[in-house]
PQR file with spaces between the fields and no chain letter, atoms N, CA, C, O and H, PARSE charges and radii, in Angstrom:
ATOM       1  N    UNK     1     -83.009   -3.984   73.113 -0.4000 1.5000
ATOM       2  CA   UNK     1     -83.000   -5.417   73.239 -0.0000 2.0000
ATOM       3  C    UNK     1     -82.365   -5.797   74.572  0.5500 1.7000
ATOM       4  O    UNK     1     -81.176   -5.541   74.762 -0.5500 1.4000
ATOM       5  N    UNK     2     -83.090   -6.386   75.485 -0.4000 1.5000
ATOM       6  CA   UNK     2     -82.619   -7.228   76.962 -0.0000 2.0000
ATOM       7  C    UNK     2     -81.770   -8.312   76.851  0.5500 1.7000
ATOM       8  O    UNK     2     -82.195   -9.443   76.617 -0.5500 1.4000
ATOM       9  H    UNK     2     -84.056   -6.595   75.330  0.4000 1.0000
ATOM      10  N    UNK     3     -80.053   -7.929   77.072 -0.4000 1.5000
ATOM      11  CA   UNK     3     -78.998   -9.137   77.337 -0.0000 2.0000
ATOM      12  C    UNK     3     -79.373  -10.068   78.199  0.5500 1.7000
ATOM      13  O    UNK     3     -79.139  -11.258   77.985 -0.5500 1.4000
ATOM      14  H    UNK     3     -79.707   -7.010   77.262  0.4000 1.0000
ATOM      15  N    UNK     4     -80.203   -9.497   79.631 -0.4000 1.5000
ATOM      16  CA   UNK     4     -79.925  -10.515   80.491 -0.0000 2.0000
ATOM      17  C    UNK     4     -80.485   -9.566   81.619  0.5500 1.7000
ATOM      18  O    UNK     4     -80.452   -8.340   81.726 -0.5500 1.4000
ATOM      19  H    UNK     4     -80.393   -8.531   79.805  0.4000 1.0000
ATOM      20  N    UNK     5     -81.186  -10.881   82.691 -0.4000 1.5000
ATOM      21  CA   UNK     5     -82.380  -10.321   83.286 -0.0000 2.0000
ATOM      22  C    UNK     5     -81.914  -10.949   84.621  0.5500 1.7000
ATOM      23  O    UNK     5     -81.800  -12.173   84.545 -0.5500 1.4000
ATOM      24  H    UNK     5     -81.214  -11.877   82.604  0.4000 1.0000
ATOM      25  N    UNK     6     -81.607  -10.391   85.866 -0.4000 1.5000
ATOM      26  CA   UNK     6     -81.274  -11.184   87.156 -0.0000 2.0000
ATOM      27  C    UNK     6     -81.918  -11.048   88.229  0.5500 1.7000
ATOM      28  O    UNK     6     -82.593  -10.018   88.227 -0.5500 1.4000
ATOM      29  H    UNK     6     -81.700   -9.397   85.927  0.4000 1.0000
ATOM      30  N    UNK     7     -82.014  -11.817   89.390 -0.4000 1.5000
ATOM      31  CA   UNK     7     -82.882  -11.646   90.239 -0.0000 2.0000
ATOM      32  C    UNK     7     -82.506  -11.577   91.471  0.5500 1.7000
ATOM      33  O    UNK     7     -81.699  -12.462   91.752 -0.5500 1.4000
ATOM      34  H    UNK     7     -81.466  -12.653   89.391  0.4000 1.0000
ATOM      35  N    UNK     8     -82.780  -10.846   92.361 -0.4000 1.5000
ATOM      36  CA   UNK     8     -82.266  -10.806   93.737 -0.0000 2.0000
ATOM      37  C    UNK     8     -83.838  -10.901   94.900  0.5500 1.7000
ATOM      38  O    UNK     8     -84.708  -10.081   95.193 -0.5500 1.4000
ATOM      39  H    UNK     8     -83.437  -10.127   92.133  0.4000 1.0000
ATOM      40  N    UNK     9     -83.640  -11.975   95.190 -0.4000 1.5000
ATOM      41  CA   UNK     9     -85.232  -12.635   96.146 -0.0000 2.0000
ATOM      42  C    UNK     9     -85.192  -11.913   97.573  0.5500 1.7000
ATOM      43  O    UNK     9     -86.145  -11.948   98.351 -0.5500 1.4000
ATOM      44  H    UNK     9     -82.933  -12.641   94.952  0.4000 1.0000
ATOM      45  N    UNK    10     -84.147  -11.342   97.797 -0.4000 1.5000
ATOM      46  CA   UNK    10     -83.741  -10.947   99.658 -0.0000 2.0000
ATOM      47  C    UNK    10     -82.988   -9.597   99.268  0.5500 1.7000
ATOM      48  O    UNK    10     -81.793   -9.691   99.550 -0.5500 1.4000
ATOM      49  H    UNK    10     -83.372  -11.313   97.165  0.4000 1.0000
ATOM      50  N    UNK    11     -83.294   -8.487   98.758 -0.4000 1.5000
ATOM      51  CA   UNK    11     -82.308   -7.731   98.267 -0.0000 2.0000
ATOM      52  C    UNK    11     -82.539   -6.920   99.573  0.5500 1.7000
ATOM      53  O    UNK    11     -83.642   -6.661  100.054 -0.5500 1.4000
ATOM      54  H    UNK    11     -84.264   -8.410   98.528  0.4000 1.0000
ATOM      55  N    UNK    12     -81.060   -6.480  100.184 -0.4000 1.5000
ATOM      56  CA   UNK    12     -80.889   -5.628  101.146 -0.0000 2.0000
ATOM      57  C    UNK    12     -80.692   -4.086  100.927  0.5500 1.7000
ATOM      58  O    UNK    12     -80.417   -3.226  101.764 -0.5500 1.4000
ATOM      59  H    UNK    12     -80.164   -6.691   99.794  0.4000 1.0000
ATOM      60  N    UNK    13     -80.873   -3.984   99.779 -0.4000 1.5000
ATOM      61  CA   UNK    13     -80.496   -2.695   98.960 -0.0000 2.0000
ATOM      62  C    UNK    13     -79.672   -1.944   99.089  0.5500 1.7000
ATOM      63  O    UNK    13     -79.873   -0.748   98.879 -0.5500 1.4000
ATOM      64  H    UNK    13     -81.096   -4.682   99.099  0.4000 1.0000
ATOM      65  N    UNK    14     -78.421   -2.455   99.497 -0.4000 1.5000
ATOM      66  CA   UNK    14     -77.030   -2.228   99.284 -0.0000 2.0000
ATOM      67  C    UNK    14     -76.365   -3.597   97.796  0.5500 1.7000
ATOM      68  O    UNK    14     -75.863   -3.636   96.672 -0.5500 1.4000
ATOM      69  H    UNK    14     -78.258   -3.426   99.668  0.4000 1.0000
ATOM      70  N    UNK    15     -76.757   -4.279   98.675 -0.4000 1.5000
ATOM      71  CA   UNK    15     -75.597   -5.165   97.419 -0.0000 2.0000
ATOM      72  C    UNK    15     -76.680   -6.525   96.871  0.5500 1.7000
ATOM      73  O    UNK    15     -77.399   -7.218   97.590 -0.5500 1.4000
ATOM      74  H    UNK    15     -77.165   -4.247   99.588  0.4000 1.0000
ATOM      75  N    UNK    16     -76.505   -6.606   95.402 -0.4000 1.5000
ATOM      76  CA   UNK    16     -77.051   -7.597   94.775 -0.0000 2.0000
ATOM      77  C    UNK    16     -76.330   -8.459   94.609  0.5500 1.7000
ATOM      78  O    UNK    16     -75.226   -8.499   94.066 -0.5500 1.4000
ATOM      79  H    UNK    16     -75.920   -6.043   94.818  0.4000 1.0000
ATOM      80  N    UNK    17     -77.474   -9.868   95.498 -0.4000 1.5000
ATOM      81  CA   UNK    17     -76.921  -11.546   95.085 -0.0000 2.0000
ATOM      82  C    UNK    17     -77.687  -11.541   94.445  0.5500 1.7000
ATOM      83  O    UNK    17     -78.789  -11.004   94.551 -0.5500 1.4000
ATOM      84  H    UNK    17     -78.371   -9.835   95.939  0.4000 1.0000
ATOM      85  N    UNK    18     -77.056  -12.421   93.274 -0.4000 1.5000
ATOM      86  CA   UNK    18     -77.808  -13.110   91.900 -0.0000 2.0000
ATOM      87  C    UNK    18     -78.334  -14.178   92.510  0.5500 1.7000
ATOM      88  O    UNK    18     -77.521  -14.927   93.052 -0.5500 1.4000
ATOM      89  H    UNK    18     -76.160  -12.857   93.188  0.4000 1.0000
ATOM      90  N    UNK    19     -80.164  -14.629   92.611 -0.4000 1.5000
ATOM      91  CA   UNK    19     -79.969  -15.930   93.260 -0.0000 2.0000
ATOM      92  C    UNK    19     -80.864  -16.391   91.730  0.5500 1.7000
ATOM      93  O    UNK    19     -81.078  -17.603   91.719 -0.5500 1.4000
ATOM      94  H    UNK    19     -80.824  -14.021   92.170  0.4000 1.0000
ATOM      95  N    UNK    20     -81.319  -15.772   90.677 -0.4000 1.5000
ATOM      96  CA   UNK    20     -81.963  -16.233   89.521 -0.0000 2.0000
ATOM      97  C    UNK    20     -81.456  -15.551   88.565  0.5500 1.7000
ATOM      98  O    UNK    20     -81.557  -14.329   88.669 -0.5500 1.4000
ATOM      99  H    UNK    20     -81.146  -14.787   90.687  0.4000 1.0000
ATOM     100  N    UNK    21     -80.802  -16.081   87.423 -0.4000 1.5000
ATOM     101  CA   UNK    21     -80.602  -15.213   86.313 -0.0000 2.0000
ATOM     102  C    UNK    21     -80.940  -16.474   84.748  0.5500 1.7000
ATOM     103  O    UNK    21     -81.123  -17.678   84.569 -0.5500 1.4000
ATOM     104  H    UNK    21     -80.719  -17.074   87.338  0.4000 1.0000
ATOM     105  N    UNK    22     -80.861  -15.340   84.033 -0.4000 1.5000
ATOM     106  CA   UNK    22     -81.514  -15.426   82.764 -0.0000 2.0000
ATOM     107  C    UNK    22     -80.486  -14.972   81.539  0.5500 1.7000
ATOM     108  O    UNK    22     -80.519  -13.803   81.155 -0.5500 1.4000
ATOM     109  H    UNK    22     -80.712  -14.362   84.179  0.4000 1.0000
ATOM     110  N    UNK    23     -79.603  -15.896   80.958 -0.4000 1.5000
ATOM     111  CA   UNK    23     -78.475  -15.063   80.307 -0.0000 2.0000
ATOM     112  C    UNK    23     -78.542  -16.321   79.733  0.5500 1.7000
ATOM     113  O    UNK    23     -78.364  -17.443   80.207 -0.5500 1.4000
ATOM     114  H    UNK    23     -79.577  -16.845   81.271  0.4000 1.0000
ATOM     115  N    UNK    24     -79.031  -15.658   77.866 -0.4000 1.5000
ATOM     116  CA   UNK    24     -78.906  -16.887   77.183 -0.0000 2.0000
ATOM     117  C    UNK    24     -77.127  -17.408   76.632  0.5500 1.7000
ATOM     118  O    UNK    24     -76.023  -16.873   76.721 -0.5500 1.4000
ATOM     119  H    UNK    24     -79.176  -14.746   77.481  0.4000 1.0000
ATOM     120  N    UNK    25     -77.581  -18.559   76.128 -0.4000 1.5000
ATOM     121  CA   UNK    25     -75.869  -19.274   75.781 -0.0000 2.0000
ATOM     122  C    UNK    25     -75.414  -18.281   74.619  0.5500 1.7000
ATOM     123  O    UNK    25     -74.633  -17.334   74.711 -0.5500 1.4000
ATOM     124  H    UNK    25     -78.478  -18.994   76.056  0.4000 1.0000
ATOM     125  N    UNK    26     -75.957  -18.644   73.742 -0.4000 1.5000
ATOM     126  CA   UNK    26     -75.816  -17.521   72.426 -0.0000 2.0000
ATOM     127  C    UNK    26     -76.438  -16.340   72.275  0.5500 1.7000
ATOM     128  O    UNK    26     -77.538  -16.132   72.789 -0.5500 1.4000
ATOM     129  H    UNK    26     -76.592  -19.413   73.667  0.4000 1.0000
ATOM     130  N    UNK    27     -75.750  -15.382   71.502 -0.4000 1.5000
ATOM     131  CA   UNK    27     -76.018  -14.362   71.185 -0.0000 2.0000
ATOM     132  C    UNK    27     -77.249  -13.921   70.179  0.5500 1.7000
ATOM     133  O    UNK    27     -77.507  -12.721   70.091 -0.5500 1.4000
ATOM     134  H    UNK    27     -74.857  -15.551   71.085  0.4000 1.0000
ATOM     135  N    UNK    28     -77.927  -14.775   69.504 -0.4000 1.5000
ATOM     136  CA   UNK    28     -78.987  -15.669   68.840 -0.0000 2.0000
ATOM     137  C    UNK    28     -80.593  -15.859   69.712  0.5500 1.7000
ATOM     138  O    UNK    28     -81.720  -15.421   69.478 -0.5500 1.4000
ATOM     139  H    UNK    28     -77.717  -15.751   69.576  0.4000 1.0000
ATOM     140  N    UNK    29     -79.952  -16.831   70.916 -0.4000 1.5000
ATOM     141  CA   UNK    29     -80.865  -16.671   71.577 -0.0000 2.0000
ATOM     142  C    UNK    29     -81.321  -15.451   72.663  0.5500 1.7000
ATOM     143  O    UNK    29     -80.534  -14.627   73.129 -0.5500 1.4000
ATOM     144  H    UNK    29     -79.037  -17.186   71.106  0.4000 1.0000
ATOM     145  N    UNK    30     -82.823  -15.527   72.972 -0.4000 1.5000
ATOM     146  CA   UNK    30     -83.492  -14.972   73.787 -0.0000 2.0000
ATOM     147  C    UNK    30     -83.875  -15.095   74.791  0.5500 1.7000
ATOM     148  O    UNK    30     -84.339  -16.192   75.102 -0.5500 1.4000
ATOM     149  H    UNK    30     -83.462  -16.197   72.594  0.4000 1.0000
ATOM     150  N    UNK    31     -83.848  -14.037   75.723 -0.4000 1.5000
ATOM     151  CA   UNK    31     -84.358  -14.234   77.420 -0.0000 2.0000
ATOM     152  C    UNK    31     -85.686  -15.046   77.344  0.5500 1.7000
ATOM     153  O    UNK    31     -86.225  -15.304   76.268 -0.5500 1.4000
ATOM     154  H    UNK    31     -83.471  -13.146   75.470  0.4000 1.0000
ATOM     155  N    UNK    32     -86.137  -15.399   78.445 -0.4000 1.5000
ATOM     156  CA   UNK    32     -87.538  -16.907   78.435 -0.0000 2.0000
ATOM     157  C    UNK    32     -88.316  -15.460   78.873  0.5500 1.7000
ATOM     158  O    UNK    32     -89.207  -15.154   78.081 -0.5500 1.4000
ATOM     159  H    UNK    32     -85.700  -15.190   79.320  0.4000 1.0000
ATOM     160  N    UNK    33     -88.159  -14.696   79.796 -0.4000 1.5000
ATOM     161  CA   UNK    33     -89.300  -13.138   80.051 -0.0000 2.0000
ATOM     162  C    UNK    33     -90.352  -13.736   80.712  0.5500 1.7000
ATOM     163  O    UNK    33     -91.456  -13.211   80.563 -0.5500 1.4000
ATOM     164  H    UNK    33     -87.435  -14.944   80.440  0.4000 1.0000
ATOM     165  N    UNK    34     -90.206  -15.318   81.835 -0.4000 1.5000
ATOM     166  CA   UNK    34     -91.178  -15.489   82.387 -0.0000 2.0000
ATOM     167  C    UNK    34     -90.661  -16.447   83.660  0.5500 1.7000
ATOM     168  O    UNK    34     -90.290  -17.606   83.473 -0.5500 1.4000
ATOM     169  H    UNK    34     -89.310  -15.745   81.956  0.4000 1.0000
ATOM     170  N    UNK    35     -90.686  -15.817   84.964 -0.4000 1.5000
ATOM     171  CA   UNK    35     -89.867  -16.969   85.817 -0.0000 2.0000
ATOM     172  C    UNK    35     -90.857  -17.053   87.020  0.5500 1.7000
ATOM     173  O    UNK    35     -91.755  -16.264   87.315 -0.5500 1.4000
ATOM     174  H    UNK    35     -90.988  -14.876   85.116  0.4000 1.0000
ATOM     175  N    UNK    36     -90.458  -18.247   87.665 -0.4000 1.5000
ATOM     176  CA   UNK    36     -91.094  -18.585   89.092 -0.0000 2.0000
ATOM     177  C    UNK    36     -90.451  -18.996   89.699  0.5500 1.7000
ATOM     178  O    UNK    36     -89.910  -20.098   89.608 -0.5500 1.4000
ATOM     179  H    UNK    36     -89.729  -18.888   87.425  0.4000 1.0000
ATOM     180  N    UNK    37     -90.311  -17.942   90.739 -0.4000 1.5000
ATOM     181  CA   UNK    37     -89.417  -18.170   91.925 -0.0000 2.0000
ATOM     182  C    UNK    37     -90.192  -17.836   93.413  0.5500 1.7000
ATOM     183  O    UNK    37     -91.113  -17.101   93.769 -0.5500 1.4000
ATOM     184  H    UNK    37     -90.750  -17.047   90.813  0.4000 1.0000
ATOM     185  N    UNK    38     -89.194  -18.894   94.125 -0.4000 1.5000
ATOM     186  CA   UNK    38     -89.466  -18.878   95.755 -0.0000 2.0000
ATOM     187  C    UNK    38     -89.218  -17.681   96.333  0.5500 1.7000
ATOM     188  O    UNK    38     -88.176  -17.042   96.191 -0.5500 1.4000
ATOM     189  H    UNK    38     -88.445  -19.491   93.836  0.4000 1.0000
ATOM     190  N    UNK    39     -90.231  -17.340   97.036 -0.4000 1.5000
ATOM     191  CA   UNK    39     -90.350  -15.858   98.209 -0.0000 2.0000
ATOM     192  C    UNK    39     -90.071  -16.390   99.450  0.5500 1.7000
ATOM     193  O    UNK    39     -90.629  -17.475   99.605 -0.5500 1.4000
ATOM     194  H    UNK    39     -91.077  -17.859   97.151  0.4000 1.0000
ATOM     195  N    UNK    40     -89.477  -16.061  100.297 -0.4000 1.5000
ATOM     196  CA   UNK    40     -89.279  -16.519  101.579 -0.0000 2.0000
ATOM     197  C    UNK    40     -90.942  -15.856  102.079  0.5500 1.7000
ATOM     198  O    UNK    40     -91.575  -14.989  101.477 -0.5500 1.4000
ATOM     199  H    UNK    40     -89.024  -15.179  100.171  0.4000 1.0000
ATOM     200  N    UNK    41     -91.237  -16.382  102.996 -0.4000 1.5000
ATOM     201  CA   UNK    41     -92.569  -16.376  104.246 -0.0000 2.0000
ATOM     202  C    UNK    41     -92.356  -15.076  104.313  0.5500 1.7000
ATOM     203  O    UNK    41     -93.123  -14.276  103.777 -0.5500 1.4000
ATOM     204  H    UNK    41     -90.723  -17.087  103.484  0.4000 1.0000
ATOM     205  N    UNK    42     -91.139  -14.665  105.073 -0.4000 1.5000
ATOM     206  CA   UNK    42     -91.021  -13.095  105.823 -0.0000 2.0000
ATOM     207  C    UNK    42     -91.262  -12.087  104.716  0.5500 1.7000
ATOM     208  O    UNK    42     -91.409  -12.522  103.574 -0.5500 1.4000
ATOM     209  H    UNK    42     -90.515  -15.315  105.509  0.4000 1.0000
ATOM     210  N    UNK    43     -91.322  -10.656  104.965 -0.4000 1.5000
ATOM     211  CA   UNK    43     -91.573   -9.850  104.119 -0.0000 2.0000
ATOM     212  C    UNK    43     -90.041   -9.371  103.169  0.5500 1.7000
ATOM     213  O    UNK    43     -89.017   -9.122  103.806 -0.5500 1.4000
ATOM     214  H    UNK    43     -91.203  -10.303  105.892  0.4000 1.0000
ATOM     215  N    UNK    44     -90.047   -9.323  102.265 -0.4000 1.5000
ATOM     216  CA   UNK    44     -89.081   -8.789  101.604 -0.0000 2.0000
ATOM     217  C    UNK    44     -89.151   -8.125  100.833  0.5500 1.7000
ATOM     218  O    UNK    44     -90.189   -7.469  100.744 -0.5500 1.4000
ATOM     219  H    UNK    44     -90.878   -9.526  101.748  0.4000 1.0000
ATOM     220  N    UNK    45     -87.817   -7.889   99.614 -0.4000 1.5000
ATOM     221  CA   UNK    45     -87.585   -6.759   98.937 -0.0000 2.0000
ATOM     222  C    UNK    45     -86.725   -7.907   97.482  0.5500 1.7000
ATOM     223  O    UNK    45     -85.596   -8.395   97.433 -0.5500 1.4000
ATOM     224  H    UNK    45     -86.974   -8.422   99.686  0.4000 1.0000
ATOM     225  N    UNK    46     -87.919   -7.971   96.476 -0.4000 1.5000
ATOM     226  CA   UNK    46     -87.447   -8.595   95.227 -0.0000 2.0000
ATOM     227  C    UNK    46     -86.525   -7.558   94.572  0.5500 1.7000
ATOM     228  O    UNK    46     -86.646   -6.401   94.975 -0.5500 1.4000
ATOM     229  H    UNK    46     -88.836   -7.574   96.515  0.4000 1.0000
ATOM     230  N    UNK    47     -85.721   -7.786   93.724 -0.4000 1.5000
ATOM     231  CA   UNK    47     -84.594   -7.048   93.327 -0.0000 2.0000
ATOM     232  C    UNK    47     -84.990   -7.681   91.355  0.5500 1.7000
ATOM     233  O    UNK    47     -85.099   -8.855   91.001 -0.5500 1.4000
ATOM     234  H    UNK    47     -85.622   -8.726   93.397  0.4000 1.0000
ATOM     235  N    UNK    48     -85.082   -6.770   90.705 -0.4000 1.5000
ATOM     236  CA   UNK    48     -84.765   -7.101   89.302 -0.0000 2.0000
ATOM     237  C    UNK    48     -83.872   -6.630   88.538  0.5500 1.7000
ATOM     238  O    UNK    48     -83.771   -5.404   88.562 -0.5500 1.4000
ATOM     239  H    UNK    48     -84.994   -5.816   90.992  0.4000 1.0000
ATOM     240  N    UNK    49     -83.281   -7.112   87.957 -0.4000 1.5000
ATOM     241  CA   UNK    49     -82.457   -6.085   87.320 -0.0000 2.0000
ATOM     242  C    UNK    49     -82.017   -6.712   85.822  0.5500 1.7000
ATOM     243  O    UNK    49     -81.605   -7.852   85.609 -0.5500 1.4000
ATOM     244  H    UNK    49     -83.363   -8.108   87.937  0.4000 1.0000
ATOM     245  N    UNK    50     -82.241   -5.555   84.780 -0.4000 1.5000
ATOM     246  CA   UNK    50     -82.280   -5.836   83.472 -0.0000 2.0000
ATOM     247  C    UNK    50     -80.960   -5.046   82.590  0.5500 1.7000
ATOM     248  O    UNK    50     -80.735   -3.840   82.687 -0.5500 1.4000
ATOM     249  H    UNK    50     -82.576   -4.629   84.953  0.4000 1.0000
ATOM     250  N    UNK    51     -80.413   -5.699   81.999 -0.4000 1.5000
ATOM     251  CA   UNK    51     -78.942   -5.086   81.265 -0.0000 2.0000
ATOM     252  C    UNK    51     -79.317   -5.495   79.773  0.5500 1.7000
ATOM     253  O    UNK    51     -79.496   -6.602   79.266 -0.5500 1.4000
ATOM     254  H    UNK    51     -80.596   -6.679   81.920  0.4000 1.0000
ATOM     255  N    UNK    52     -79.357   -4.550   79.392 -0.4000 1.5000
ATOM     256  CA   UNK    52     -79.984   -4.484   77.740 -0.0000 2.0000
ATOM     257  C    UNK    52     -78.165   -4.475   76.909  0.5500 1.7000
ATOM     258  O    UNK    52     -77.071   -4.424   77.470 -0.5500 1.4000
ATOM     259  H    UNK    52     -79.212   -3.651   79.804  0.4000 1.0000
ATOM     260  N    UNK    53     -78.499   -4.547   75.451 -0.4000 1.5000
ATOM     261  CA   UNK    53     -77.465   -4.905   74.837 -0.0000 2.0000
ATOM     262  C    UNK    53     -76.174   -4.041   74.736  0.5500 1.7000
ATOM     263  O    UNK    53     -75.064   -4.206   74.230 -0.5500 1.4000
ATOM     264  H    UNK    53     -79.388   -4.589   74.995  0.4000 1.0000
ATOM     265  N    UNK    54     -76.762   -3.098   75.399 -0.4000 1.5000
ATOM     266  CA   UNK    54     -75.707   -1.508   75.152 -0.0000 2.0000
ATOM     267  C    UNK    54     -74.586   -1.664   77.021  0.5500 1.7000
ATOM     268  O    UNK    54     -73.530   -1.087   77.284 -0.5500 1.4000
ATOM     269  H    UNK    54     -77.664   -2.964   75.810  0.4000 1.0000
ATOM     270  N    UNK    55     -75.254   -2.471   77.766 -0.4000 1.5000
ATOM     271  CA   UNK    55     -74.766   -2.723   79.276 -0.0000 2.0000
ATOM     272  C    UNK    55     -75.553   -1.454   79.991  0.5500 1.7000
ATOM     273  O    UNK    55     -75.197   -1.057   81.101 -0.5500 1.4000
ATOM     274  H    UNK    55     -76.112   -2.939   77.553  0.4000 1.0000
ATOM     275  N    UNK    56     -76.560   -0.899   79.326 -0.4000 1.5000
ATOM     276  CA   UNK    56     -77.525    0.085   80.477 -0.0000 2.0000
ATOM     277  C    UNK    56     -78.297   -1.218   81.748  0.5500 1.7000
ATOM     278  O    UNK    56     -78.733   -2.363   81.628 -0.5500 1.4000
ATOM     279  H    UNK    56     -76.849   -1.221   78.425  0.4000 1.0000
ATOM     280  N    UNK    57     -78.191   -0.588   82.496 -0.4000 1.5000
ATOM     281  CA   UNK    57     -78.824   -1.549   83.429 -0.0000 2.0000
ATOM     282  C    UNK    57     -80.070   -0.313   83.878  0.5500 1.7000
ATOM     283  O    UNK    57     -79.932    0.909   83.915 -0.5500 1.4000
ATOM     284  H    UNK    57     -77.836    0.342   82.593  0.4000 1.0000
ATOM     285  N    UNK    58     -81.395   -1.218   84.214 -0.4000 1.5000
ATOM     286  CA   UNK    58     -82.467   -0.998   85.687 -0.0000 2.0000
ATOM     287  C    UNK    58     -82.494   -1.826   86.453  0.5500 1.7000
ATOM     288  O    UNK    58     -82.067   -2.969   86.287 -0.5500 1.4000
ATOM     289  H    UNK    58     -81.508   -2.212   84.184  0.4000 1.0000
ATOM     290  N    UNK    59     -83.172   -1.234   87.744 -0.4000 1.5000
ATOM     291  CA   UNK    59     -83.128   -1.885   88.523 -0.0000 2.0000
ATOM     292  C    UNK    59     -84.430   -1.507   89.262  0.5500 1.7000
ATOM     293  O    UNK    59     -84.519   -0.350   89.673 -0.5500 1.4000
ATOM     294  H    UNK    59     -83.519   -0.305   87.878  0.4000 1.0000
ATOM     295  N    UNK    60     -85.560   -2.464   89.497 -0.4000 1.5000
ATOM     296  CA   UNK    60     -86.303   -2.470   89.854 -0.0000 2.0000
ATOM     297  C    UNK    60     -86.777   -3.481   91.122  0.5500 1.7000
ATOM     298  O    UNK    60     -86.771   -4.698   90.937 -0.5500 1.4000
ATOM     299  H    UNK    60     -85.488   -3.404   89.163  0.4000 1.0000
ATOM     300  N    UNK    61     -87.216   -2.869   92.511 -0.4000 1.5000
ATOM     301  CA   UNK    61     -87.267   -3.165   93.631 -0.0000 2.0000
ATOM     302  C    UNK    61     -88.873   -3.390   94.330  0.5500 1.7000
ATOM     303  O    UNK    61     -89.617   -2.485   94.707 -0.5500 1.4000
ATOM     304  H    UNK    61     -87.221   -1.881   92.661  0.4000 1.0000
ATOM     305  N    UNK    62     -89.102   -4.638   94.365 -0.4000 1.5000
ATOM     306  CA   UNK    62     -90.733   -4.734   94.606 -0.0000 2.0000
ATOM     307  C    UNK    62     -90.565   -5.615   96.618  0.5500 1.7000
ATOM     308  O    UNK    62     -90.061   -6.589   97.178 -0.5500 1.4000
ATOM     309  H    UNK    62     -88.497   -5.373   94.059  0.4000 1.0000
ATOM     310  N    UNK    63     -91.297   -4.528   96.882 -0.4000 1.5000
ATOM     311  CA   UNK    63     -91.717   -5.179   98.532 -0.0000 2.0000
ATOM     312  C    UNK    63     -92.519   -5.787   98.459  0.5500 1.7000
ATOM     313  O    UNK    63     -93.437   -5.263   97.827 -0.5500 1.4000
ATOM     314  H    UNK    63     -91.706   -3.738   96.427  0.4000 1.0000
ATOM     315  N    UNK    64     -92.828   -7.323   99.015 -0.4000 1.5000
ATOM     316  CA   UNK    64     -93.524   -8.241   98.760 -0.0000 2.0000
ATOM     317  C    UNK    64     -93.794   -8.659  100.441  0.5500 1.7000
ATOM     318  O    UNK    64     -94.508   -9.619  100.731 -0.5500 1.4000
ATOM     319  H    UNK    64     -92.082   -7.748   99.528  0.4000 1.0000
């Protein structure tokens, strides 16, 4: 089960800024698992990163 889902739009792949995250209020509720966000023009490096209920994290890196 996915705690919480964050996003890094400019990731330099050293260090993650959160510039979108997804972390519901309650423990009850559920991630939305559907977002739209701004890409800058220039080429970059989207950053995802998912922390399931246990605190395992991925991290997944898309060049755009």
């Amino acid at each position: 089960m996915i705690d919480c889902v964050l996003i890094d739009t400019n990731y330099d792949g050293n260090t993650f800024h959160i510039v979108y995250s997804d972390v519901p209020q309650k423990k009850t509720d559920l991630i939305q698992g559907k977002y739209e966000i701004e890409i800058p023009k220039e080429k970059t490096k989207v950053a995802v990163k998912i922390i399931d209920m246990l605190g395992e994290e991925v991290i997944k890196v898309f060049e755009i």
